[in-house]
Wavefront OBJ file of the C-alpha trace (Angstrom):
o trace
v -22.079 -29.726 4.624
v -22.924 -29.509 0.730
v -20.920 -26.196 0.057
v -17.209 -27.824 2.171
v -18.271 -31.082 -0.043
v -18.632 -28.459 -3.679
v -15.663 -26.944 -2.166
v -13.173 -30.182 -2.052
v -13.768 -31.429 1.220
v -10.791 -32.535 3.568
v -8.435 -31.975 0.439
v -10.073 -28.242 0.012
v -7.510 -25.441 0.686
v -8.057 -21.923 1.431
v -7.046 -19.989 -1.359
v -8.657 -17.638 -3.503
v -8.703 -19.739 -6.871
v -10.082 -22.904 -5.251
v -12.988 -21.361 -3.486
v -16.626 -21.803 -5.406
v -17.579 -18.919 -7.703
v -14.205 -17.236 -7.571
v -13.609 -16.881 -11.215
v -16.861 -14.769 -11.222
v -16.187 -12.902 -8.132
v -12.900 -11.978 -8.611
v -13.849 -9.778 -11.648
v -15.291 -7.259 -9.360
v -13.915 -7.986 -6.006
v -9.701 -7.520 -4.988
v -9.666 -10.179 -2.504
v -6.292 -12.305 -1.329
v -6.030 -15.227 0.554
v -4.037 -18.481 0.283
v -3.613 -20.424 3.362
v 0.185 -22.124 1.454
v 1.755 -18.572 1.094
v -0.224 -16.087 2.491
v 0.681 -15.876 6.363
v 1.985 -12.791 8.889
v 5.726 -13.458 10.077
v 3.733 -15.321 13.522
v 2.110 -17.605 11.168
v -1.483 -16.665 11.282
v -3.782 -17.060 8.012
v -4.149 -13.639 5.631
v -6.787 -11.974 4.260
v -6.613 -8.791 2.248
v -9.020 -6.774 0.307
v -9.477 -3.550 -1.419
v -13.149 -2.582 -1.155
v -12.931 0.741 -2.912
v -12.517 -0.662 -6.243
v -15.116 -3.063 -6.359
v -17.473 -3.244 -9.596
v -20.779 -2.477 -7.126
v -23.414 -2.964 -9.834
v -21.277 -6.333 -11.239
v -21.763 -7.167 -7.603
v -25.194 -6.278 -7.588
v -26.187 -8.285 -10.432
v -23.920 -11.405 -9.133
v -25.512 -11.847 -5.756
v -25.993 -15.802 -6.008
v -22.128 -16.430 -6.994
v -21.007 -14.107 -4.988
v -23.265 -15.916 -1.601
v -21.879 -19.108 -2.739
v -18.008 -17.489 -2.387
v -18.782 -16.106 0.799
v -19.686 -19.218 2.175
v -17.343 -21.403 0.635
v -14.780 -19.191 1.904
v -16.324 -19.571 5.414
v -16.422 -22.603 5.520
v -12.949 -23.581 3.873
v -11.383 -21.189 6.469
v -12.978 -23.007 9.315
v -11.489 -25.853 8.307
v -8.058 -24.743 7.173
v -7.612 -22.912 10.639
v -9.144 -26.130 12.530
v -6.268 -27.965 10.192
v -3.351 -26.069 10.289
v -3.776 -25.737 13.826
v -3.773 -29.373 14.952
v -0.700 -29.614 12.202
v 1.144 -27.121 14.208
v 0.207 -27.442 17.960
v -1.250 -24.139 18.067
v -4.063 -21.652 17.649
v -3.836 -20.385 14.075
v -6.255 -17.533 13.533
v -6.497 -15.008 10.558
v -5.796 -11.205 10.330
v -7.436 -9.696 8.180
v -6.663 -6.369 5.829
v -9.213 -4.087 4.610
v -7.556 -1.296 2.485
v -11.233 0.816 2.256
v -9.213 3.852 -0.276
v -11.980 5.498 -2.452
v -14.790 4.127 -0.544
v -17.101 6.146 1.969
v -20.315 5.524 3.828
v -22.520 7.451 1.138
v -20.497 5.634 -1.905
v -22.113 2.198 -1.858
v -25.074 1.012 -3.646
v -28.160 1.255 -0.841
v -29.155 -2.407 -2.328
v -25.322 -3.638 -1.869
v -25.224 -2.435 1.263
v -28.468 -4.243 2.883
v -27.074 -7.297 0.958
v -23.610 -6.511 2.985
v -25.005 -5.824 6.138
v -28.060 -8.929 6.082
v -26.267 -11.555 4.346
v -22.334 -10.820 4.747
v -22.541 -9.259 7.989
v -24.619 -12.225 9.362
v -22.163 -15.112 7.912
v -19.008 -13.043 8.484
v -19.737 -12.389 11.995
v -21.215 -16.020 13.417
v -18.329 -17.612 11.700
v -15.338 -14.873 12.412
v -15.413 -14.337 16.159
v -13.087 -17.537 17.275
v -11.441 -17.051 14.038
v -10.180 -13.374 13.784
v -6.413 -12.435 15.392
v -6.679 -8.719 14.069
v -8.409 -6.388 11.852
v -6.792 -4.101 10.202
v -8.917 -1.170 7.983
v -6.771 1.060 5.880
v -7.849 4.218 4.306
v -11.164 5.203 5.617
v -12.791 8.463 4.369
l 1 2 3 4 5 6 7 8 9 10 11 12 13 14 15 16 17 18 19 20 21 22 23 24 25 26 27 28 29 30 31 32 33 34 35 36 37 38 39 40 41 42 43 44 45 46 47 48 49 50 51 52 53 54 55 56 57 58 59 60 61 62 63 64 65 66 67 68 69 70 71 72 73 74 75 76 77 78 79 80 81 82 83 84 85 86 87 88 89 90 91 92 93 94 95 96 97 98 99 100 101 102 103 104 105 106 107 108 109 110 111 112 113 114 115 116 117 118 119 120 121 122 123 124 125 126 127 128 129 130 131 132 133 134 135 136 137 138 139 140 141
């Protein structure tokens, strides 16, 4: 696939700084992961983000760099977990932390939100349901 090729290919890792677009994205989005040192004490993968103090209209006017990190990061994760598992002998899976303080329903951007909810939402969900341990949301108005 062109983006896991872009991305490094079998030497790609998951970690925020490698993925595609991350220098751009990372201006407005909080977002951790590194598969090296990011893990929960039973080993699985970790994702955190802090949604409530994204730059929505740096988002907004970002949309193509910030696709291109979505599905880099899709498909690097895939491939990490698919990895790290045969390395280990086990199912690795990721948990994922979503700290949601100073965000509400009626606080994002209408055309964020169908971009969320189409584009994200579509990706997110075909290629997170093997890949998912836990979910955790924090602070939810």
């Amino acid at each position: 696939d062109e983006i896991y090729t872009r991305a490094g290919g079998q030497n790609a890792r998951w970690c925020m700084d490698s993925m595609l677009c991350a220098d751009s994205v990372r201006k407005y989005y909080n977002v951790h992961f590194d598969e090296g040192s990011l893990r929960t004490s039973g080993g699985h993968l970790l994702w955190f983000d802090t949604l409530g103090d994204a730059d929505q209209q740096a988002a907004k006017s970002d949309l193509d760099s910030l696709k291109l990190f979505v599905l880099c990061t899709a498909e690097v994760r895939s491939a990490a977990l698919d990895r790290l598992s045969r390395e280990q002998g086990r199912l690795l899976k990721v948990v994922r932390v979503m700290d949601c303080y100073g965000l509400s329903p009626w606080s994002v951007d209408s055309e964020l939100f169908d971009f969320l909810y189409t584009f994200m939402g579509s990706v997110l969900g075909r290629t997170s349901i093997e890949m998912v341990h836990r979910v955790f949301v924090l602070n939810c108005s």
